[in-house]
LOVO-457271 format. One record per residue: residue number from 1; residue in one letter; y, z negated, x of N, C-alpha, C in turn. Coordinates in steps of 0.02 Angstrom, whole numbers, always signed. Last residue first. Layout:
N
[site NUM, "a", [Y, Z, X], [Y, Z, X], [Y, Z, X]];
...
END
This chain:
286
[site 286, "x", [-804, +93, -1016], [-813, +19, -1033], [-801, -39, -1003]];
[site 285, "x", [-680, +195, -999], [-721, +150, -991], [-724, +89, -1024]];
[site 284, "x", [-562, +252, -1074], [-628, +268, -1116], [-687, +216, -1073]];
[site 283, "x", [-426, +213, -1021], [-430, +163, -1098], [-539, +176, -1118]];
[site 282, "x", [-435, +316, -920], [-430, +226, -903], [-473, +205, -961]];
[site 281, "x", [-452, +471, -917], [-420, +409, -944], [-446, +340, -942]];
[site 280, "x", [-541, +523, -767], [-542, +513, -864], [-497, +454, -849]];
[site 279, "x", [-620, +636, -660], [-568, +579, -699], [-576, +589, -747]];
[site 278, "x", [-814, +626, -653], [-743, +691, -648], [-685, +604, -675]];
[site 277, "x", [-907, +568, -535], [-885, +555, -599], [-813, +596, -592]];
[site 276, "x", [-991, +626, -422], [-989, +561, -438], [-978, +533, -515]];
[site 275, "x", [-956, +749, -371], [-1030, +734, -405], [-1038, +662, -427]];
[site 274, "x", [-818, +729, -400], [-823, +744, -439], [-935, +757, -436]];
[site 273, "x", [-790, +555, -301], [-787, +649, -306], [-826, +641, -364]];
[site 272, "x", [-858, +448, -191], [-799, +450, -262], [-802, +542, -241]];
[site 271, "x", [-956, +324, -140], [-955, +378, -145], [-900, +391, -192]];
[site 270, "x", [-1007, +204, +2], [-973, +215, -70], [-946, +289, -47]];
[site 269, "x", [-1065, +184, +130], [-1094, +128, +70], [-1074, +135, +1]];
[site 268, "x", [-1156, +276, +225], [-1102, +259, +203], [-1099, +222, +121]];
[site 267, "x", [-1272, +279, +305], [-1272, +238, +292], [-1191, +216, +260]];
[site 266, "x", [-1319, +435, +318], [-1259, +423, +348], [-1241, +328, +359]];
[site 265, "x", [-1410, +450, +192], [-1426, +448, +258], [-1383, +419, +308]];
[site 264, "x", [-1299, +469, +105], [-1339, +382, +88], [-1384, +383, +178]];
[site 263, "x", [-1238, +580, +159], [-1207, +489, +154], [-1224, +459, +146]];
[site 262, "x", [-1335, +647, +97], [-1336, +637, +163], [-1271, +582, +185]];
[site 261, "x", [-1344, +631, -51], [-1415, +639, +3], [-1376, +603, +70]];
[site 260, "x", [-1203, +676, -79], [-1221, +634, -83], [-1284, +602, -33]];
[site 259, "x", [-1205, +810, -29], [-1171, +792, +0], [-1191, +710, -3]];
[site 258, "x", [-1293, +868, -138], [-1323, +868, -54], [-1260, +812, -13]];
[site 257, "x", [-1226, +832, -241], [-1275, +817, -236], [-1324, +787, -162]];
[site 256, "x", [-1060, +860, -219], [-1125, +901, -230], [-1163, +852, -212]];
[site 255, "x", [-912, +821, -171], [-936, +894, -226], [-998, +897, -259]];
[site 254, "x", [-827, +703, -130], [-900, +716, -136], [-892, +748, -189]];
[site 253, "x", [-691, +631, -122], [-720, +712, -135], [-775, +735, -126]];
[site 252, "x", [-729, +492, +9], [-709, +553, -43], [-705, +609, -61]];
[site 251, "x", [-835, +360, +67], [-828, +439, +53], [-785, +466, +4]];
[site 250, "x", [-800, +212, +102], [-810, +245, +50], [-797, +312, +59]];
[site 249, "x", [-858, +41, +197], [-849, +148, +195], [-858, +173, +118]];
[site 248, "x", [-847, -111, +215], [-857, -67, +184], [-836, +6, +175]];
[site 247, "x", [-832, -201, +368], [-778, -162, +327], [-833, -106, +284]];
[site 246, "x", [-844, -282, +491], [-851, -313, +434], [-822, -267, +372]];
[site 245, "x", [-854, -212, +601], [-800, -279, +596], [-815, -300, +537]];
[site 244, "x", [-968, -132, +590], [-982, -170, +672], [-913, -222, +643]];
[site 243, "x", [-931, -55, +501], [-973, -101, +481], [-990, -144, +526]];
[site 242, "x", [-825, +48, +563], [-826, +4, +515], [-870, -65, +481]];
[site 241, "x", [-911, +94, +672], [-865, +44, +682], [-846, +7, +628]];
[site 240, "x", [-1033, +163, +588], [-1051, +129, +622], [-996, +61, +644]];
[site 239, "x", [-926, +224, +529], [-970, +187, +482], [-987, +169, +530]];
[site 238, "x", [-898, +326, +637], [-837, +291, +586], [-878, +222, +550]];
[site 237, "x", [-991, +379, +683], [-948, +343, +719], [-919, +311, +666]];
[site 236, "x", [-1045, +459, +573], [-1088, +415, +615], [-1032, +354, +631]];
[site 235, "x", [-911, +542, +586], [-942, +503, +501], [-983, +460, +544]];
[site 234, "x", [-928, +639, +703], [-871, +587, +675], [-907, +551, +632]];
[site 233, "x", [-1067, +681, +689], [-1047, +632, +752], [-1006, +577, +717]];
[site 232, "x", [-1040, +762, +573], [-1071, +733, +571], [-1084, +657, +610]];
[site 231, "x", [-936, +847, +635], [-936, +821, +566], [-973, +748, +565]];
[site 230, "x", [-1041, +908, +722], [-980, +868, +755], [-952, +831, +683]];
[site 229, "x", [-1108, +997, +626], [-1138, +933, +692], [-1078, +891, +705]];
[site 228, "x", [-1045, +1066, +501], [-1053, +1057, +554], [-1080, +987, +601]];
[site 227, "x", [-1109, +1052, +354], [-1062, +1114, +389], [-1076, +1117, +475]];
[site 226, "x", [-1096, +946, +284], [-1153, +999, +275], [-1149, +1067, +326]];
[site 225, "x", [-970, +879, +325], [-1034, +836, +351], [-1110, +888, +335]];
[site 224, "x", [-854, +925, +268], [-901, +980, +328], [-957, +931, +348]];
[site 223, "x", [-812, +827, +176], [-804, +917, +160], [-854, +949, +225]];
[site 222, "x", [-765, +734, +248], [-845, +716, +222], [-852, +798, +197]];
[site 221, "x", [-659, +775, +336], [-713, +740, +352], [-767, +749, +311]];
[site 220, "x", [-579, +805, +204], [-594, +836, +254], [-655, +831, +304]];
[site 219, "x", [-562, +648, +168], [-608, +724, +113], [-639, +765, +142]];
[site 218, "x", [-572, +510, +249], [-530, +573, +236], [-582, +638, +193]];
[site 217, "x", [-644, +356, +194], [-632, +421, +245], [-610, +497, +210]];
[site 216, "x", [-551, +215, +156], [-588, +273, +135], [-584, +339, +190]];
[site 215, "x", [-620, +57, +202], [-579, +90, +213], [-598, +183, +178]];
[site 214, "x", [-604, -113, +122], [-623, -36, +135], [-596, -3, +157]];
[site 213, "x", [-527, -229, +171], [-611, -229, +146], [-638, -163, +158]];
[site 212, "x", [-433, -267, +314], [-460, -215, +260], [-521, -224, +241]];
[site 211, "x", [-393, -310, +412], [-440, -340, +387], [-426, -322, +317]];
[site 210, "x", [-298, -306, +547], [-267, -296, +448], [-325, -341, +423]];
[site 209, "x", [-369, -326, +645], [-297, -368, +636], [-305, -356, +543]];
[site 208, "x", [-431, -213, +640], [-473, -303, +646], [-416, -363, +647]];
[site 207, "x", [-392, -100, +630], [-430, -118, +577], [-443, -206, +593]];
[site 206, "x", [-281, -140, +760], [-266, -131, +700], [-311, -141, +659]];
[site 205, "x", [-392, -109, +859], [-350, -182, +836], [-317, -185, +795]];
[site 204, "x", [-434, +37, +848], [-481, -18, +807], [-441, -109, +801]];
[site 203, "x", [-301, +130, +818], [-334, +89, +834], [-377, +29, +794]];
[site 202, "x", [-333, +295, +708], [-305, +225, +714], [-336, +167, +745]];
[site 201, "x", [-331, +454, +717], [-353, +388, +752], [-322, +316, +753]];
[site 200, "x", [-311, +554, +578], [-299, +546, +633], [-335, +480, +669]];
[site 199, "x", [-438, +571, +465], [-393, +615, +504], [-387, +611, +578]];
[site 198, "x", [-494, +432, +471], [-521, +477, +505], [-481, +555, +532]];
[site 197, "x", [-440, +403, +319], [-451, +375, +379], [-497, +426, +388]];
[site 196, "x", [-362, +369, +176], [-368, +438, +213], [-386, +427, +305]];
[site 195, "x", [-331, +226, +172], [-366, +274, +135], [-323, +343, +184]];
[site 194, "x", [-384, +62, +157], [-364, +115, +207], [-387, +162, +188]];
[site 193, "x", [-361, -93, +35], [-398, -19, +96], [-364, +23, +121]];
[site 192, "x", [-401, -270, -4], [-361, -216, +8], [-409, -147, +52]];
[site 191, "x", [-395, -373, -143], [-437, -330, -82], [-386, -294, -57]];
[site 190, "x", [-311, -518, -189], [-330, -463, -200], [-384, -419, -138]];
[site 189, "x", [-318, -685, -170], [-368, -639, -174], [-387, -579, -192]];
[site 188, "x", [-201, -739, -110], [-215, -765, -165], [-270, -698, -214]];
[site 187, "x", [-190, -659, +47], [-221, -739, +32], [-226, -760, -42]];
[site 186, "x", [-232, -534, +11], [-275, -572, +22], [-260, -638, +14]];
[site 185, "x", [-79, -488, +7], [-114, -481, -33], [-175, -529, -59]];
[site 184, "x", [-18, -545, +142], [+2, -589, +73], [-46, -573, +14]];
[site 183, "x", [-109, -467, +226], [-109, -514, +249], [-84, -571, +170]];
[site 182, "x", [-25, -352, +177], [-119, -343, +174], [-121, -412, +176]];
[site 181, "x", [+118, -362, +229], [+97, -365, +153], [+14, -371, +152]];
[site 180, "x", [+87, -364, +365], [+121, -412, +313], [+110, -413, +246]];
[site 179, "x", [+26, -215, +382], [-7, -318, +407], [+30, -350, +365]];
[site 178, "x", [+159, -161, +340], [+111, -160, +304], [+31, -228, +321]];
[site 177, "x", [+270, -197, +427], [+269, -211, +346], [+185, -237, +316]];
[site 176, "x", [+205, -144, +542], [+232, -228, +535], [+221, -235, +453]];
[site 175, "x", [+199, -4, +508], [+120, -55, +555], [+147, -124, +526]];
[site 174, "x", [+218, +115, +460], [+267, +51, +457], [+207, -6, +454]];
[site 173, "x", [+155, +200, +506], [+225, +206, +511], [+255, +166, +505]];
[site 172, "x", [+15, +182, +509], [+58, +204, +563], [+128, +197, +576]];
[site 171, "x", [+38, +141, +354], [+27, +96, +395], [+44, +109, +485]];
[site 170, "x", [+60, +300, +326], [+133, +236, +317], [+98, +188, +345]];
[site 169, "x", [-70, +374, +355], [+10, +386, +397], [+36, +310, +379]];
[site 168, "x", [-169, +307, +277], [-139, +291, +348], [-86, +301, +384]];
[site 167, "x", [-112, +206, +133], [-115, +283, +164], [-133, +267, +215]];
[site 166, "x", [-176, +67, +53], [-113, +89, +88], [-152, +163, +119]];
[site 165, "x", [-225, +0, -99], [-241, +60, -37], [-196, +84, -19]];
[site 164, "x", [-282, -155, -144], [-237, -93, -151], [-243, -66, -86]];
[site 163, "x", [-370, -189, -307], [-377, -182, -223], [-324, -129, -217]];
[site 162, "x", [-412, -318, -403], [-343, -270, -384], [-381, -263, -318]];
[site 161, "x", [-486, -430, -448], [-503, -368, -481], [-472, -299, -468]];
[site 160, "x", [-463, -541, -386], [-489, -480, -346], [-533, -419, -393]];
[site 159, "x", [-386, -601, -466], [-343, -574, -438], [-378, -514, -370]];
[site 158, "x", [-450, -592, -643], [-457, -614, -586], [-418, -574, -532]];
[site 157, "x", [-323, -601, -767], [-373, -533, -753], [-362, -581, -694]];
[site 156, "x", [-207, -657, -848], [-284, -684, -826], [-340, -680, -801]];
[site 155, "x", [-82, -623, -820], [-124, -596, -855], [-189, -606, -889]];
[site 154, "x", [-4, -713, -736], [+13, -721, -832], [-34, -665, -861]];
[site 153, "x", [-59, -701, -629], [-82, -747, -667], [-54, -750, -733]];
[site 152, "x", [-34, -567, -595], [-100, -561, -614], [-106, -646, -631]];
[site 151, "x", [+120, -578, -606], [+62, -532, -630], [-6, -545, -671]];
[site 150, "x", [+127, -636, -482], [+149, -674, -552], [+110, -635, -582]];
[site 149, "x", [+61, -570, -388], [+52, -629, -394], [+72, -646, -461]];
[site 148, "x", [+146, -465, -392], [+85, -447, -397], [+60, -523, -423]];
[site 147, "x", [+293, -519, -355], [+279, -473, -406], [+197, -467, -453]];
[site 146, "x", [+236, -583, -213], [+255, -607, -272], [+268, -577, -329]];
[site 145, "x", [+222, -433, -170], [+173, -487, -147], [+169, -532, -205]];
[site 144, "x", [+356, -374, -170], [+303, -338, -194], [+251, -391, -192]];
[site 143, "x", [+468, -397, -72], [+470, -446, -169], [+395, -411, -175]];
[site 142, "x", [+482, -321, +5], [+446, -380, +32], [+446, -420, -37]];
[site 141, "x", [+430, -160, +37], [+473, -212, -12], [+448, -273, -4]];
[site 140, "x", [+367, -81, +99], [+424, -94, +142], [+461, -139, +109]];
[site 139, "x", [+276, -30, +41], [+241, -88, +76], [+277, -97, +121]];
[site 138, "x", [+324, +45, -71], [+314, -12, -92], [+299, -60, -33]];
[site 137, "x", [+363, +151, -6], [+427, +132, -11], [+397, +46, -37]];
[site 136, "x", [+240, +224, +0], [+277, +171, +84], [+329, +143, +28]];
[site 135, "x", [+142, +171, -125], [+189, +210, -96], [+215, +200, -17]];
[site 134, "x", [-33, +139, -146], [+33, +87, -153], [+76, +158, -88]];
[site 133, "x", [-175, +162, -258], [-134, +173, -206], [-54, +154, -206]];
[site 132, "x", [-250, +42, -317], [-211, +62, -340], [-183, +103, -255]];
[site 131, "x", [-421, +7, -409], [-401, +37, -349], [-326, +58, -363]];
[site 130, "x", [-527, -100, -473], [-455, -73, -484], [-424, -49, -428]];
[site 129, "x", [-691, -161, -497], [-617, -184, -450], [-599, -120, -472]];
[site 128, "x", [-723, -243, -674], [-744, -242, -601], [-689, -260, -532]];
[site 127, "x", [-686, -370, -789], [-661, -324, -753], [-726, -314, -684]];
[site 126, "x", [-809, -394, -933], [-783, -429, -846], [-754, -375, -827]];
[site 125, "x", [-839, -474, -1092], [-829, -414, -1039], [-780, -432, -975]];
[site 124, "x", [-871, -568, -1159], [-896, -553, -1109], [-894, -518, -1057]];
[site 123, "x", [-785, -499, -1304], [-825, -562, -1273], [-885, -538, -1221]];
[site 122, "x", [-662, -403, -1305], [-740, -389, -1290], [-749, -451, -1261]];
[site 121, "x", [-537, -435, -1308], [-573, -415, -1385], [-636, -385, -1364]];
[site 120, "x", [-485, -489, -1200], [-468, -534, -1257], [-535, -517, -1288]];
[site 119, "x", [-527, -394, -1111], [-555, -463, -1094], [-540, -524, -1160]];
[site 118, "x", [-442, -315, -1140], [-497, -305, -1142], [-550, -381, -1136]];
[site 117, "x", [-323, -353, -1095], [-334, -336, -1175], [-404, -331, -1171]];
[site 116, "x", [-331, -363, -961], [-315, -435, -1006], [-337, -410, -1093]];
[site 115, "x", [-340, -229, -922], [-410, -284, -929], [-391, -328, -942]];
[site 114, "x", [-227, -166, -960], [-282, -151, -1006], [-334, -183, -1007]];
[site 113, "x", [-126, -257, -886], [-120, -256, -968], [-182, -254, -1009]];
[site 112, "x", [-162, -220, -769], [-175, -274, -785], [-181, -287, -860]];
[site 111, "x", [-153, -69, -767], [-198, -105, -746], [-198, -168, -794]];
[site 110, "x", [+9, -86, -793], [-34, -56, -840], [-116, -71, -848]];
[site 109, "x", [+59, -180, -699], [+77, -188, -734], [+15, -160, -815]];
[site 108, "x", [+42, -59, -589], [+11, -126, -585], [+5, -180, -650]];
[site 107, "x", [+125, +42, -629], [+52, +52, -639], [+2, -28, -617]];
[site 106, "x", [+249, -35, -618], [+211, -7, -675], [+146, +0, -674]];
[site 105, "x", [+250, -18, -483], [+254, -113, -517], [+209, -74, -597]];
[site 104, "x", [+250, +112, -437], [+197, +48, -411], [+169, -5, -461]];
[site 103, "x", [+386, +152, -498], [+303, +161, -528], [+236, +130, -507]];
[site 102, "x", [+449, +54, -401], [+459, +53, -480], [+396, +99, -516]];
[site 101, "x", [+426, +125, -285], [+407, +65, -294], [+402, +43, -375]];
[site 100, "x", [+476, +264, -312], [+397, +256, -329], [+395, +187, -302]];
[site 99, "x", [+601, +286, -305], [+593, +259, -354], [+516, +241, -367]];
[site 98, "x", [+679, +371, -219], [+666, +309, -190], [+656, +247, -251]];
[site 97, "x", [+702, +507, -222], [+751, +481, -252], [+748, +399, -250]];
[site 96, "x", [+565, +567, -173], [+617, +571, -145], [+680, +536, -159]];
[site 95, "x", [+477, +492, -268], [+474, +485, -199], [+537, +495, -168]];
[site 94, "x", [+516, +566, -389], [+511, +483, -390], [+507, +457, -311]];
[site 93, "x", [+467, +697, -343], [+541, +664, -372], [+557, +610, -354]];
[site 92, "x", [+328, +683, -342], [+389, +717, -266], [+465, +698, -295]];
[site 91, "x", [+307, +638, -437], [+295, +615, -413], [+345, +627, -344]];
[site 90, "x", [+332, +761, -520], [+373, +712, -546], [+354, +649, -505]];
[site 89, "x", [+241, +875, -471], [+307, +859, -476], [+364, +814, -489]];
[site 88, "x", [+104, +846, -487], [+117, +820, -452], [+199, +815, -425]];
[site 87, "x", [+85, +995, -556], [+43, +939, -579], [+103, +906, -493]];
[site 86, "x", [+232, +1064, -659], [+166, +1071, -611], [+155, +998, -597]];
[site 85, "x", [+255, +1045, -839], [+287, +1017, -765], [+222, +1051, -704]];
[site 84, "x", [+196, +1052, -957], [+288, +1066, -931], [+307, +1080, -898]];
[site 83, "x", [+71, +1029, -965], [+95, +1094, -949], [+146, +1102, -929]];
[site 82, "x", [+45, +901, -1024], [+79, +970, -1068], [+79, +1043, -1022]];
[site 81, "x", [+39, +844, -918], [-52, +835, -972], [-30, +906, -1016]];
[site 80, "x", [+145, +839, -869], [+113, +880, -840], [+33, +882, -871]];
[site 79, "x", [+213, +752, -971], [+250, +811, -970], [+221, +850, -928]];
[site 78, "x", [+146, +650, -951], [+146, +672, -1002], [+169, +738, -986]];
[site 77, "x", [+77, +606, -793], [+158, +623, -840], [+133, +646, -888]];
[site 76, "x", [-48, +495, -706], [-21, +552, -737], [+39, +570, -790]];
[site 75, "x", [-114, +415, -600], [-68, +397, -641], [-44, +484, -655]];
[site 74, "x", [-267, +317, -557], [-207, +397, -551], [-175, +370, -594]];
[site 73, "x", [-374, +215, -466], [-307, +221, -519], [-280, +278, -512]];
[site 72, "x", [-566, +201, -442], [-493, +231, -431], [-456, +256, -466]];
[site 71, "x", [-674, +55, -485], [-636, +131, -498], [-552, +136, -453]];
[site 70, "x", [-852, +59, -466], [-756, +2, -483], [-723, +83, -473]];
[site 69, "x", [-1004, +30, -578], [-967, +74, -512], [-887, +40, -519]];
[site 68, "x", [-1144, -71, -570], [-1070, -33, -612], [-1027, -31, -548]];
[site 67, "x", [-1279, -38, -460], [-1226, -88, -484], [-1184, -32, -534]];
[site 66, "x", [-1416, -18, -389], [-1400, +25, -456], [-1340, -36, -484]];
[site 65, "x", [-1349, +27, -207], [-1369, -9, -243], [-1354, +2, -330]];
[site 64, "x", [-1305, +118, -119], [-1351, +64, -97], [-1403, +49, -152]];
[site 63, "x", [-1185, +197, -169], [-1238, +213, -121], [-1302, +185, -118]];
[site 62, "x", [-1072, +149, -275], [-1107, +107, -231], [-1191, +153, -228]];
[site 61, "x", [-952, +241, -323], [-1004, +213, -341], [-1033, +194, -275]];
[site 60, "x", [-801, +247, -400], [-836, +247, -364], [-918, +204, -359]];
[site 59, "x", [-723, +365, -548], [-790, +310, -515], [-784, +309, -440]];
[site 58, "x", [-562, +357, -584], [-627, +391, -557], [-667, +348, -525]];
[site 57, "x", [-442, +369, -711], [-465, +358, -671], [-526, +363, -625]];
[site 56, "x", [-277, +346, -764], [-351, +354, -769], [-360, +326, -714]];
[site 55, "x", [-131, +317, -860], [-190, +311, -810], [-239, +341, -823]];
[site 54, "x", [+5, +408, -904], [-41, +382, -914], [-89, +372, -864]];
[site 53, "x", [+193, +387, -934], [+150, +393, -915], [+72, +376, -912]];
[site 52, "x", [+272, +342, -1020], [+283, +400, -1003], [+213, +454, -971]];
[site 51, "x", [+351, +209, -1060], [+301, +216, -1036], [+259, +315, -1061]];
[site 50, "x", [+490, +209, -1055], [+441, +237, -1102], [+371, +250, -1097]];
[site 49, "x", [+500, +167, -918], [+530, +133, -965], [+507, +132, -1026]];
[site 48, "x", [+465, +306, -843], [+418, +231, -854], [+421, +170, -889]];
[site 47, "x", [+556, +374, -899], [+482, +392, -911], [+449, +315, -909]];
[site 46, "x", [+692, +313, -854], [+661, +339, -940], [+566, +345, -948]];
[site 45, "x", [+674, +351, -726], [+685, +291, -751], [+643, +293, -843]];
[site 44, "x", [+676, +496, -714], [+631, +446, -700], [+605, +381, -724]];
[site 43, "x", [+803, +529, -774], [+743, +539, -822], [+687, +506, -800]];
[site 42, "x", [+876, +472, -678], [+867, +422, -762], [+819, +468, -806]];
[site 41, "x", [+871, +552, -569], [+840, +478, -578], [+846, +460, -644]];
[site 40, "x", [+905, +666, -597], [+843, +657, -584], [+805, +581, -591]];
[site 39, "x", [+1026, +652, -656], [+984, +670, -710], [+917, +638, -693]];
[site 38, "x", [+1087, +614, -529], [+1078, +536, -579], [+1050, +577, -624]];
[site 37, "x", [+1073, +714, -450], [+1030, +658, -435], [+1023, +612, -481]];
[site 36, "x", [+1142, +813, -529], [+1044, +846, -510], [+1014, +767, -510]];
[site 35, "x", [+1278, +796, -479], [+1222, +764, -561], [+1152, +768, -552]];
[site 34, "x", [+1256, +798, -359], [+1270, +729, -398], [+1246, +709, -464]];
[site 33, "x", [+1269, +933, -333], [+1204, +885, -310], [+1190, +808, -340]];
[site 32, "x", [+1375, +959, -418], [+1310, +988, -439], [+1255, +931, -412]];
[site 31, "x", [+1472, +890, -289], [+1476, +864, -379], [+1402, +887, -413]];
[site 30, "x", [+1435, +974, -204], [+1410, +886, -196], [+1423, +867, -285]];
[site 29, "x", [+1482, +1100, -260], [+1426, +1075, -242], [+1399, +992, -237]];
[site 28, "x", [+1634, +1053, -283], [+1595, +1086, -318], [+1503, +1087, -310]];
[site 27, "x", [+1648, +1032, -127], [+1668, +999, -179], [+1630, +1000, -249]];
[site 26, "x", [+1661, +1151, -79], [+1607, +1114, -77], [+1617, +1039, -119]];
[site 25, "x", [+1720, +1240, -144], [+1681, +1257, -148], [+1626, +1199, -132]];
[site 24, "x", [+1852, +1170, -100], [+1844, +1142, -175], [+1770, +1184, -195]];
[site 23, "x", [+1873, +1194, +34], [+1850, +1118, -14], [+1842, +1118, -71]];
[site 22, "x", [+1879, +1345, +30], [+1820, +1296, +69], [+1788, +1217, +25]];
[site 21, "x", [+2005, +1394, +5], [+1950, +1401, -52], [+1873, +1355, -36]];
[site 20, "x", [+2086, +1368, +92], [+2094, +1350, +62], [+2025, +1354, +3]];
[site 19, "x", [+2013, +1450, +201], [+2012, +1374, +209], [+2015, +1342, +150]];
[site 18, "x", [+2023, +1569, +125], [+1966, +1545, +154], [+1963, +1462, +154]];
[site 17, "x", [+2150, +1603, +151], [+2142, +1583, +82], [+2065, +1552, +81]];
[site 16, "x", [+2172, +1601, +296], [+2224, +1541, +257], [+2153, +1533, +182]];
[site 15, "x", [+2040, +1714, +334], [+2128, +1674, +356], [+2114, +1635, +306]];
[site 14, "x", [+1971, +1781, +249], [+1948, +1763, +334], [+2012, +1701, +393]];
[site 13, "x", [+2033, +1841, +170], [+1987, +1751, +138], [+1966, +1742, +213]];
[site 12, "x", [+2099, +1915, +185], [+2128, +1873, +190], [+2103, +1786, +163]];
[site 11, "x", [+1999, +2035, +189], [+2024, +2007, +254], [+2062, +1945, +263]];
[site 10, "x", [+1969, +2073, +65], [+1909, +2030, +91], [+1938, +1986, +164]];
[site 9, "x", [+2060, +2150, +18], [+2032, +2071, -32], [+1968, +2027, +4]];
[site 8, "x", [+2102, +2231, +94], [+2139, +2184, +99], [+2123, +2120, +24]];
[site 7, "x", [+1960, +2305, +72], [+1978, +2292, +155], [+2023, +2229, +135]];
[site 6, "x", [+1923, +2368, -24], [+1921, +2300, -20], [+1938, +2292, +6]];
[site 5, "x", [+1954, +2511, -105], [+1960, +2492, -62], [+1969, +2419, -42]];
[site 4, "x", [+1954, +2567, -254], [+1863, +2540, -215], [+1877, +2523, -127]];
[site 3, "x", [+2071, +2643, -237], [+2021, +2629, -290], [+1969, +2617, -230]];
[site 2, "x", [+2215, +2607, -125], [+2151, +2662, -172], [+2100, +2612, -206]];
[site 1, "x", [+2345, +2514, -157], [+2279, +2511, -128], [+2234, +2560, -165]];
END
């Protein structure tokens, strides 16, 4: 065979040696994909095990009235406070590998810890409310109700010091679960909300079936209430229905000042964004 002539090293992988070389190429792969998955999951595991991770968190504040503001839960990696990681990567992990019920229980877990400790070594001091966003994978677990429940009585932290905030997509998506679980939350007195509302349209027999305390309107939404008229229509509408069943409005991503002004005009009853209060670690409120 001349020099630099492939013809008979390439023609016979198109035959026999092809096939033959097929399984063990893929073979070879599912094995790669295999480890990728149990690294991916036991470093998961590990993190929250090690507690790995940290809270914070962000004001919301009441529009109306000069009250102490209740707050919204984040949960942040060490390994992205470092830089290691891009911000929200170890979350798309934990999601995809079907492990963010297990960071659910944790961050419920962490909550509770810091206002039982707190409540030991500050005489007097009262939890407000505790915002936790809850995964789909959590409001498809039917142990999650009782989980919460034991919880918050071996903690001592009042049980409507918890409000938890289902998405709208996953209540769209999983309508039954999620009534079910809102419905177990409430009866031994957590709150519950609807968060990212207004995007899309969710029937109003749904908000009056669930019976959501709050619901939060989408960013987007309150992002052009300075912008455009129709902005404006929507937001009207929304707060108007919300408060026609009995349901407290909270604005998010409020930027600015002006934005504020005109939600208290709007008659929307709660505000969260950075004209509000930037995040911070959990442990620095009072």
């Amino acid at each position: 065979m001349p020099e630099g002539d492939t013809r008979e090293l390439i023609a016979p992988l198109g035959r026999a040696d092809a096939a033959e070389d097929a399984p063990e190429l893929h073979t070879g792969t599912v094995a790669g994909a295999q480890a990728a998955w149990r690294e991916a999951v036991s470093r998961i595991k590990s993190a929250i095990r090690n507690d790995e991770f940290h809270l914070y968190c962000q004001s919301i504040k009441d529009l109306a009235a000069d009250v102490a503001p209740f707050h919204d839960i984040f949960v942040r990696q060490a390994e992205e406070e470092r830089n290691m990681m891009p911000p929200g990567a170890f979350f798309e992990l934990a999601e995809e590998y079907g492990l963010m019920s297990e960071l659910d229980r944790w961050v419920v877990c962490g909550v509770l810890g810091w206002a039982s400790a707190c409540m030991r070594e500050r005489p007097g001091w009262r939890p407000t409310l505790y915002c936790i966003t809850l995964s789909r994978d959590t409001i498809g677990d039917p142990c999650f109700p009782d989980f919460v429940q034991t919880r918050v009585a071996g903690s001592g932290v009042p049980a409507d010091a918890l409000c938890f905030e289902f998405l709208e997509p996953d209540v769209s998506a999983l309508t039954v679960d999620a009534t079910e679980l809102v419905r177990n939350l409430r009866t031994f007195g957590c709150r519950t909300m609807l968060g990212g509302f207004g995007r899309d349209r969710v029937s109003l027999e749904i908000l009056k079936e669930m019976h959501f305390d709050f619901i939060k309107i989408h960013g987007s939404l309150v992002f052009n209430i300075l912008r455009n008229d129709a902005s404006v229509s929507r937001m009207r509408g929304i707060v108007r229905m919300a408060h026609a069943v009995g349901i407290n409005t909270i604005a998010e991503l409020v930027e600015d000042p002006e934005t504020v002004v005109k939600l208290r005009n709007l008659e929307v009853d709660y505000a969260q964004g950075i004209a509000i209060s930037a995040a911070r670690p959990l442990h620095e409120i009072g």
